[in-house]
N, C-alpha and C positions, 0 to 999 in steps of 0.2 A: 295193219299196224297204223296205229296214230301219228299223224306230221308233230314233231314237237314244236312247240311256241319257244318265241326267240322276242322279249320285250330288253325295253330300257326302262329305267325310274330315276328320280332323279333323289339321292339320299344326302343325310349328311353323317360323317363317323369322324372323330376327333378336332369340330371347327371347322370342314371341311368340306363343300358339299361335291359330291363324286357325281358322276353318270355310272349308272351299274347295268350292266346286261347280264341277262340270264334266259337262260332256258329252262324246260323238265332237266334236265340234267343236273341242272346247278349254276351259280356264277359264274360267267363267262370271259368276263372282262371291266375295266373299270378305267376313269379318267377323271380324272380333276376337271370342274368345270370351268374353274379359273383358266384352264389352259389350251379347252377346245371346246367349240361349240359342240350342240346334237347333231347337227346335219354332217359336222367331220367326223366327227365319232363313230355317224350310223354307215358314213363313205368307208370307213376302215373296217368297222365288222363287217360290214358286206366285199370286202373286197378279199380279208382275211380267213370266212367262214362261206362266202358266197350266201347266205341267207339276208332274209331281209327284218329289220327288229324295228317292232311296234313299239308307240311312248304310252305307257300307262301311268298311273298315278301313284300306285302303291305297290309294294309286293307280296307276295302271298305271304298266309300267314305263319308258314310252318318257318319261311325265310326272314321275315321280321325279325318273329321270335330269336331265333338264332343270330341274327345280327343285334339284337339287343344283347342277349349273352353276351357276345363279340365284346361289344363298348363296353361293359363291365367287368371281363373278366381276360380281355386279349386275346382271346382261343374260342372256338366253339366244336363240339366234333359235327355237328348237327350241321355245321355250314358245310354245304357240299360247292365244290367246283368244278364246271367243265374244263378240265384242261388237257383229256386227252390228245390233243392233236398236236402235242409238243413232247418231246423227247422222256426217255423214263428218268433220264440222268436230273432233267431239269424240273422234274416230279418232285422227286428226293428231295431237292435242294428247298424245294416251295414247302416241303412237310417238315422238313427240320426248322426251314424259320420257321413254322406256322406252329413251332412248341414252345418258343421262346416266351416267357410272360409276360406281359404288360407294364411298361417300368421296366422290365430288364432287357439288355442288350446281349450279344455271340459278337464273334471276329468268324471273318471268312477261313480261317483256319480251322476253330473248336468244329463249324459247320462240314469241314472236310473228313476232317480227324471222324467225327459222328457217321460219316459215310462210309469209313472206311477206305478211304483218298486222300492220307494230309499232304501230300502233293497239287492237290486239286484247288487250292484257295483260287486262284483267275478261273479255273471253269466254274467257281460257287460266283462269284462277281460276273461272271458272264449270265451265268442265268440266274440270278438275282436282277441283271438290267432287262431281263427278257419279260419278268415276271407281266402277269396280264392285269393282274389283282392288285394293283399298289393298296395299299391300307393293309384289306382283310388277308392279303398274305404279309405280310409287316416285313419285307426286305427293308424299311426303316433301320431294322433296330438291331445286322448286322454292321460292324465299324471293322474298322483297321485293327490289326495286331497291335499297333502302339496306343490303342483305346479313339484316334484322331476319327472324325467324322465318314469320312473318306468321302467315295461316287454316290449318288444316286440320281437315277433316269430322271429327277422332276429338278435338279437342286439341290447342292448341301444344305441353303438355308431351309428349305422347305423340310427336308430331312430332319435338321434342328430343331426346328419349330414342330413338328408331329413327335419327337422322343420328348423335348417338352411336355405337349400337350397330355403325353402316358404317363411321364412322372407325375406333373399334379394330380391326374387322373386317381391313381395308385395310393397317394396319399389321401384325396377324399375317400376312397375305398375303405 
């Protein structure tokens, strides 16, 4: 059986330029560059996945492609993620936001309710902070029940500033 590859690139998606890892698998993880270098970044997948991830330049193309879809349309099904080695609960939660459209926002409630858990709004906001994908899984663009901006792992402003970035996005669309 073949060892799979484990790169980083370094992209940009809404303004924003991310660090992206991925393997054959799919997406693995992602980080704002503003917030950490490559050398923390590549300390934390290796301490998190124990593999070691090369810097390449670009990404393949079947993953491009897909991540272009991504930018224009907020969804892609074609983008795959590795995120096996996190709970199924916390799966769910990453696919339900990951149907939300572009421009549009959910509460951690509709998200529960959709699980069939409307008990569960803190365990969607727990793994919503957990998420590995900031952008391409858009945990952005759940908010509070009273519509308020609420947590997110980078910043509310940053948060702000990325549902921005969708709305005008949406209208040039």
């Amino acid at each position: 059986m073949k060892k799979p590859f484990h790169h980083i690139v370094l992209t940009k998606i809404l303004g924003e330029e991310l660090w992206l890892a991925f393997s054959s698998s799919g997406i693995c993880a992602s980080e704002f560059k503003e917030l950490t270098s490559l050398s923390n970044f590549r300390k934390c997948l290796k301490k998190r996945t124990g593999e070691t991830f090369l810097r390449v330049q670009s990404l393949p193309e079947g993953m491009e492609k897909a991540i272009e879809h991504w930018k224009i349309h907020g969804y892609c099904s074609d983008l795959n993620f590795e995120t096996s080695s996190y709970s199924s609960f916390q799966q769910k939660v990453w696919n339900q936001c990951s149907q939300i459209p572009l421009g549009e926002t959910s509460t951690y409630s509709e998200i529960a309710k959709s699980m069939n858990s409307p008990k569960a709004q803190r365990a969607v906001g727990s793994a919503l902070g957990a998420n590995p994908v900031p952008v391409l899984i858009p945990c952005h663009r759940v908010l509070r029940n009273d519509g308020s901006v609420g947590g997110y792992a980078y910043g509310s402003h940053l948060k702000e500033l990325l549902l921005a970035r969708e709305s005008y996005a949406k209208v040039l669309d």
